[in-house]
N, C-alpha and C positions, 0 to 999 in steps of 0.2 A: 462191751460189745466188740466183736472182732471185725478188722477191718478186709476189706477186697483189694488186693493191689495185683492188677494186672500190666503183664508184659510182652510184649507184643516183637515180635518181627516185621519192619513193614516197607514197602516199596516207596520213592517217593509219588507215584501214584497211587498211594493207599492200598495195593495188594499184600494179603496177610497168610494168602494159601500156599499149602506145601512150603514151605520155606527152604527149601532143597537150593534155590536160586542166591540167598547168602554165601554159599561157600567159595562164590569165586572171588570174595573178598576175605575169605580167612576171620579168623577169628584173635580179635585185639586182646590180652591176657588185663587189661583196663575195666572192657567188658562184662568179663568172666567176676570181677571184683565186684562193677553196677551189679550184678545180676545175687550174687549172692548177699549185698547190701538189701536190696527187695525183700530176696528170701529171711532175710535174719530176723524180723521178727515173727513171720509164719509158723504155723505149726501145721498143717495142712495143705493141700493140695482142691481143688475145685476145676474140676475140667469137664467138658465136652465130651458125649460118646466116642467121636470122631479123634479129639486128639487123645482120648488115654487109650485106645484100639492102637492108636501110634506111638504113645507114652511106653506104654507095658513091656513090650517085646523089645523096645531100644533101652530102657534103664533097667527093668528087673535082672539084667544079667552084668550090671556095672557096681564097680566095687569102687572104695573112695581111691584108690589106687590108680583107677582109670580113669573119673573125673570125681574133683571134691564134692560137685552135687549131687551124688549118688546115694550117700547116706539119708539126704531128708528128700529125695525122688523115694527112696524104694521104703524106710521106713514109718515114715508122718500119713496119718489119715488123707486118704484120697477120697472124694465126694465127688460123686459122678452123676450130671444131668443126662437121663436118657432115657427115653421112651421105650429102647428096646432093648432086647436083653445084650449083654457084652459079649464081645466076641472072643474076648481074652480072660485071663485071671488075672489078678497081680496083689500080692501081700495088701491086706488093713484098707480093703474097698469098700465104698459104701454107699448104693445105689441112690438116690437122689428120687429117683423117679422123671417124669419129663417136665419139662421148664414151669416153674412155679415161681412168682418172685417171694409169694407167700415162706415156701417150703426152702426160699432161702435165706430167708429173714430171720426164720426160726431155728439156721443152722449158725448164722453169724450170732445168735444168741446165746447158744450151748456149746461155742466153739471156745475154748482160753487163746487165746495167739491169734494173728491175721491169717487169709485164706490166702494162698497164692494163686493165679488162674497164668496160664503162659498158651497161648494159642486160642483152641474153641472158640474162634469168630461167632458164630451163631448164639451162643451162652453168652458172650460178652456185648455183643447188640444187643442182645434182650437187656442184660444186667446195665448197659449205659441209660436204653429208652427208661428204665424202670428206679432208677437214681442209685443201681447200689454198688456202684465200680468207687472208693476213694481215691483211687491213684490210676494214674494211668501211666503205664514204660514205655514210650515209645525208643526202639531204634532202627533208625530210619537209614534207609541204603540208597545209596547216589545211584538208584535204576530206575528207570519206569518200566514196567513191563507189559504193560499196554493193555492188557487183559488180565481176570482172574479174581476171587473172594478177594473183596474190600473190606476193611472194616467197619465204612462207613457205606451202609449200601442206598442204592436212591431207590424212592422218593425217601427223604428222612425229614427230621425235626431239627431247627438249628440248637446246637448246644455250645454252651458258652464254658472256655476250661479255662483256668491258671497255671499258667507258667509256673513250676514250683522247682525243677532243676534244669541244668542242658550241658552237656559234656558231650567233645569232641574226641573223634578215636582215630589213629593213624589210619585205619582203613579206611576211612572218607566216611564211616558211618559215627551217626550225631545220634545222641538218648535225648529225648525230648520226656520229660515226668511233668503230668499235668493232675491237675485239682480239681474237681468238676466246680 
């Protein structure tokens, strides 16, 4: 059975949206290593309407030339939760339909390799309440931004995780990987 390992961009007030707000801390080449270590036993991609409409049009035109992770963005099966239809194309898509924990249970089933999820707050709150995130990446940025999508939205249910890595990056941001 394949596993979910999600990765998250996130404020230390817990905001997860637009992540546009990271860049003024650059990007640690440490990072860039965590993230492809996540990726490396994926085969797949699993996202959000919201993020692969953002996904599509910033990787389908990237080559490994321009960033390493462009090969398994543009060629690895992508599985998309969404009620409505896409608004983009993007090579090896494959509708999902709208949030089922069912309908993703039966894909971590049929899938050989882990799923990768990177964003889709909403797909990933559901997939925490419903037990089926294994990993969680947090890295976490020395901001608060006072407002804006949390990952953790209220009212919630308390959830209990495991510490299972934590590395520090010259940019003042910390990877926090948790276990449910």
């Amino acid at each position: 059975m394949s596993k979910i390992l999600v990765h998250e961009f996130i404020s230390l007030d817990g905001v997860i949206e637009s992540p546009s707000w990271t860049m003024e801390f650059g990007f640690d080449p440490r990072m860039g290593e965590a993230i492809a270590g996540i990726m490396g036993s994926c085969t797949g991609l699993l996202l959000g309407r919201r993020t692969f409409e953002m996904f599509a049009p910033a990787w389908s035109g990237r080559t490994a030339d321009d960033d390493p992770g462009a090969p398994f963005m543009n060629q690895s099966p992508k599985y998309v939760v969404a009620g409505t239809q896409l608004a983009v194309e993007w090579n090896n898509t494959h509708v999902l339909g709208p949030y089922d924990p069912g309908a993703i249970r039966d894909l971590r089933e049929r899938v050989d390799g882990d799923l990768y999820v990177s964003g889709s707050g909403q797909l990933v709150r559901g997939m925490l309440a419903d037990g089926l995130v294994d990993e969680l990446h947090l890295f976490v940025y020395p901001v608060a931004l006072g407002g804006g999508e949390r990952l953790f939205a209220e009212p919630g249910e308390k959830t209990a995780f495991k510490l299972a890595a934590s590395e520090a990056y010259a940019n003042g941001v910390v990877r926090l990987s948790y276990i449910p």
